[in-house]
C-alpha positions as CSV (number, residue, x, y, z in Angstrom):
1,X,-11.7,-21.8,30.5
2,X,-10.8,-20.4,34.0
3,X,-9.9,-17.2,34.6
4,X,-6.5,-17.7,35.4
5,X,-5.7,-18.9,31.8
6,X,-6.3,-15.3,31.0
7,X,-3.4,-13.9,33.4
8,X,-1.2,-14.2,30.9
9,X,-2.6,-12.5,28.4
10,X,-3.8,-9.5,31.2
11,X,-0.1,-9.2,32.2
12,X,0.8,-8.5,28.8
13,X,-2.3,-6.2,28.6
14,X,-0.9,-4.3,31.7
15,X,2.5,-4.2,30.5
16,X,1.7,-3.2,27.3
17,X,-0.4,0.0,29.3
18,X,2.7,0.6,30.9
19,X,5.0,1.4,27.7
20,X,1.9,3.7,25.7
21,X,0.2,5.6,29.2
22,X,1.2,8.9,28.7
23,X,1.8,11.4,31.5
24,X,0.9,15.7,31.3
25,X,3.7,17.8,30.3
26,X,3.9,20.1,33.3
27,X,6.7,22.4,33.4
28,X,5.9,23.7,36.8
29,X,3.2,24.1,39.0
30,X,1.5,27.3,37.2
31,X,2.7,26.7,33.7
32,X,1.3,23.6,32.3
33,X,0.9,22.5,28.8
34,X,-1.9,20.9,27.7
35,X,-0.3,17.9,26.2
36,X,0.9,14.4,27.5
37,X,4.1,12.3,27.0
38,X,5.0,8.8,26.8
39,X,8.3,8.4,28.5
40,X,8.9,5.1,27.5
41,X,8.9,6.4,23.3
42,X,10.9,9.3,24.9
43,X,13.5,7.1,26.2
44,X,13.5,4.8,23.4
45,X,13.9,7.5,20.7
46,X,16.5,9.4,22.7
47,X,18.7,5.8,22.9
48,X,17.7,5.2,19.0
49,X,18.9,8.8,17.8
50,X,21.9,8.4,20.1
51,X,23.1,5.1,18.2
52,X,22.5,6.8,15.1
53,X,24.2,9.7,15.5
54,X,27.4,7.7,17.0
55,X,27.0,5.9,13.3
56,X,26.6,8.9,11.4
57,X,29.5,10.5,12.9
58,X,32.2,8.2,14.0
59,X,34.7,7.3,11.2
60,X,33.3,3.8,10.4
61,X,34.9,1.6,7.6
62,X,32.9,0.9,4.9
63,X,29.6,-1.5,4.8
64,X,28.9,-3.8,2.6
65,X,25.1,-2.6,2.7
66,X,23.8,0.2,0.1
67,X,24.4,3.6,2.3
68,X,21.2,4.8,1.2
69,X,18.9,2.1,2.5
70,X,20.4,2.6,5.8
71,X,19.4,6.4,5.9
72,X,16.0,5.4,4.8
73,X,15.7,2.4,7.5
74,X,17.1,4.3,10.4
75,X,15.4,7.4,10.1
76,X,12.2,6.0,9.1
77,X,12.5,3.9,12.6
78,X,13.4,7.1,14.1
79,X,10.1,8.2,12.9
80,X,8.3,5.5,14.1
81,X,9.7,6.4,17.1
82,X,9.2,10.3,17.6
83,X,5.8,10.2,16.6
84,X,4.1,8.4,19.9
85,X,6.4,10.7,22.0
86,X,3.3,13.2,22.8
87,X,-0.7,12.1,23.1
88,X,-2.3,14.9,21.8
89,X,-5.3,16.2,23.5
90,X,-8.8,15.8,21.4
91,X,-10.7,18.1,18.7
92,X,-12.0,21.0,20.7
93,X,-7.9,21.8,20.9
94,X,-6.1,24.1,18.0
95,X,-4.8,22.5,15.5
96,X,-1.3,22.7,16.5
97,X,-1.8,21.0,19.3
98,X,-3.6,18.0,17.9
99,X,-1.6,17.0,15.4
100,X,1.6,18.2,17.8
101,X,3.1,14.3,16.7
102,X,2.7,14.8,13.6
103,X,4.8,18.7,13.9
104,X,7.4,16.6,16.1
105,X,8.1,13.9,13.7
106,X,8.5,16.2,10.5
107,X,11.1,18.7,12.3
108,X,12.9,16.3,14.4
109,X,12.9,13.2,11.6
110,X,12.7,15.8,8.2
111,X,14.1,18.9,9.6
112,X,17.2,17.5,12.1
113,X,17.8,14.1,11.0
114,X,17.1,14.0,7.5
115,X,18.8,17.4,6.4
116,X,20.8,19.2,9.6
117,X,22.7,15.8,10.1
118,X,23.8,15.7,6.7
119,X,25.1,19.3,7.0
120,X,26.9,18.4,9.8
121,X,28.4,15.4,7.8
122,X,29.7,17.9,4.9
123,X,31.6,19.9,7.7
124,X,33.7,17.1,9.1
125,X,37.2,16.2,6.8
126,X,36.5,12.1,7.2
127,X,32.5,12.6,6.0
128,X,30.8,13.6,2.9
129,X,27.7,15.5,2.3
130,X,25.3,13.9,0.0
131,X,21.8,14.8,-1.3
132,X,21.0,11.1,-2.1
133,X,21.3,10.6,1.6
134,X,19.2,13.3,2.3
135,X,16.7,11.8,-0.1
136,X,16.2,8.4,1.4
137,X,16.4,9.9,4.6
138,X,13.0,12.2,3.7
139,X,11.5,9.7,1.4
140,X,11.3,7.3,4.5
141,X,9.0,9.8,6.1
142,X,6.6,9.1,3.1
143,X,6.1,5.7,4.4
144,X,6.2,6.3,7.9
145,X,4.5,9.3,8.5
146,X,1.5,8.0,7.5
147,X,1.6,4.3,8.8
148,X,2.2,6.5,12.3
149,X,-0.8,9.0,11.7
150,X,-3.2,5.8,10.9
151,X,-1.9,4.0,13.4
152,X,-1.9,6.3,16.8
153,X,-5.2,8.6,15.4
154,X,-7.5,6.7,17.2
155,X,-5.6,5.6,20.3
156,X,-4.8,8.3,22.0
157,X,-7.8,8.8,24.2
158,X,-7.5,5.2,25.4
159,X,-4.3,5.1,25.8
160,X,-3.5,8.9,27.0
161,X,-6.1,9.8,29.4
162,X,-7.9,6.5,30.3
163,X,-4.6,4.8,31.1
164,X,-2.6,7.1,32.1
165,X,-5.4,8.2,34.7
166,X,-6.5,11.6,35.4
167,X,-8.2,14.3,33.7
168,X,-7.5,17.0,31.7
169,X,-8.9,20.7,30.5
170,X,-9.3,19.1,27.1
171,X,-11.7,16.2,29.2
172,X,-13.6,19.3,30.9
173,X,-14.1,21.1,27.5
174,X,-15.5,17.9,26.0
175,X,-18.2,17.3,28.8
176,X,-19.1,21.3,28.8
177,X,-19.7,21.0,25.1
178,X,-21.9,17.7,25.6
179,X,-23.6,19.5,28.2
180,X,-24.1,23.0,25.6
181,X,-25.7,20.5,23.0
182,X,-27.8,18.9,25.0
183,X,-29.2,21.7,26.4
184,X,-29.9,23.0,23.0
185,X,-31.1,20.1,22.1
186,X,-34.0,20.1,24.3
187,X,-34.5,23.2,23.2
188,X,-35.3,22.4,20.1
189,X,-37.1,19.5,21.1
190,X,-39.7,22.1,23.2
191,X,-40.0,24.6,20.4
192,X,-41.0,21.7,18.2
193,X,-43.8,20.4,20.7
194,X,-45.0,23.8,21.4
């Protein structure tokens, strides 16, 4: 095989490094926050949400589709969606930063979505409230939640910093910390010849 039956298949590779790089978060140039986005699952989510709030607030006519598998479908999408939004930086950060997609999806998809949008749905005269909608709409995040955790756990190093380029204080932390055990770890190594 030559190498230019590959270039297919490092196009897709590239592109695919284009939609999941994630960028910092820098508000301005002395306050940054030490996490990283993905614009493209920020763009995609924002269009996504849009669509379904135009559904879930327009007077539509009725569907001949069960109401409530809809709710569970589009917000468990909307899940799939919010979680990538931000690459959390590695262990040596707290714990609400690591697991900051995991905080993001439970508000945005739980909180918002699943029970403020239903709220909002009681308070107009052509809409109903209903707590079976706001059922499916948080038993989706049962399914999804997870099937996000599993699948973005171990990918945000190579996708966040190696792709996106750049380092981090998270990056700097991790090599001071190798450096720290090693250093104890020759340490011991002495005491135990000596």
């Amino acid at each position: 095989m030559t190498s230019s039956s590959f270039l297919p298949l490092q196009r897709a590779s590239a592109l695919l490094d284009v939609f999941v790089r994630s960028y910092p978060l820098q508000l301005s140039e002395r306050l940054s926050i030490p996490l990283r986005i993905r614009p493209f699952f920020v763009l995609t989510t924002l269009l996504f949400v849009s669509v379904l709030a135009v559904l879930a607030l327009s007077p539509i006519p009725e569907i001949p589709i069960n109401d409530k598998v809809l709710h569970f479908l589009g917000n468990g999408i909307a899940s799939l969606l919010i979680y990538p939004i931000i690459d959390p930086p590695p262990y040596p950060a707290p714990f609400y930063l690591r697991y900051s997609p995991l905080i993001l999806s439970l508000a945005v998809s739980g909180g918002i979505m699943g029970v403020g949008s239903e709220f909002v749905q009681g308070t107009l005269s052509y809409r109903t409230f209903d707590w079976g909608d706001v059922l499916a709409n948080l038993s989706s995040l049962v399914f999804t939640i997870p099937l996000s955790f599993w699948f973005w756990k171990d990918r945000g190093d190579s996708y966040g910093r190696l792709a996106g380029g750049g380092r981090d204080i998270w990056d700097a932390r991790d090599e001071e910390d190798l450096e720290r055990a090693e250093e104890e770890e020759e340490l011991l190594n002495e005491r135990n010849r000596g």
